[in-house]
C-alpha positions in Angstrom: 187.4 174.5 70.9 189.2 172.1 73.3 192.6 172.8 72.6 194.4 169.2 73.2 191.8 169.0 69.9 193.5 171.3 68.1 196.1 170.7 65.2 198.3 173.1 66.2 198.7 171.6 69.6 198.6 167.8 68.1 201.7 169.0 66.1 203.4 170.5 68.7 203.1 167.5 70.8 203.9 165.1 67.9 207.5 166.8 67.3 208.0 167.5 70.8 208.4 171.3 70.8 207.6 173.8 73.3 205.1 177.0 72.3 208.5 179.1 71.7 210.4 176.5 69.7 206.7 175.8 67.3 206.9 179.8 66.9 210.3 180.2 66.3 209.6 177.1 63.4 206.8 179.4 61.7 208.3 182.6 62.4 205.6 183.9 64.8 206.2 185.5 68.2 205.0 182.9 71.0 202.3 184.5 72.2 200.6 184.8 68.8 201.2 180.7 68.5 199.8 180.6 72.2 196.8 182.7 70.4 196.1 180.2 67.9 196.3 177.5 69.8 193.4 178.7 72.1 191.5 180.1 69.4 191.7 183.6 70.4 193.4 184.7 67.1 193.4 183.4 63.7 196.1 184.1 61.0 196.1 186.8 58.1 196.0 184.1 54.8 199.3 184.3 53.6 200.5 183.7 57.3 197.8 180.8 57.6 199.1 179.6 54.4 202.8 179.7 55.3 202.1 177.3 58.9 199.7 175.2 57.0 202.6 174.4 54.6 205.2 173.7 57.3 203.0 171.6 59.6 201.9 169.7 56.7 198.2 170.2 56.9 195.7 172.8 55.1 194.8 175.6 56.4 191.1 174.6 56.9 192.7 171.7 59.1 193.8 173.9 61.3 191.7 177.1 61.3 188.0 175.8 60.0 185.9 178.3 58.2 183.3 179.7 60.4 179.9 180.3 59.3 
């Protein structure tokens, strides 16, 4: 995945918040956001759940469902 693709990042930019400050927002330790972002790590559901809701997008949006 490209990341400048990725939702995560596209929100990040869009509020003008650094990797610390978008993990701080979701509760996540930067490195895990870093994760995401790069596609190295996905969230556990609930987790998944709790970011989509904050960022304002579905979790699908940000994590699709690999087949």
């Amino acid at each position: 995945m490209n990341v400048m693709e990725n939702n995560l990042v596209k929100w990040r930019y869009d509020n003008g918040l650094s990797i610390a400050a978008a993990a701080s927002e979701v509760g996540v330790a930067p490195s895990t956001w870093l994760a995401w972002e790069h596609g190295t790590r996905t969230p556990h559901a609930s987790t998944a759940k709790r970011v989509a809701d904050r960022i304002g997008l579905r979790p699908s949006e940000i994590w699709p469902v690999r087949r």
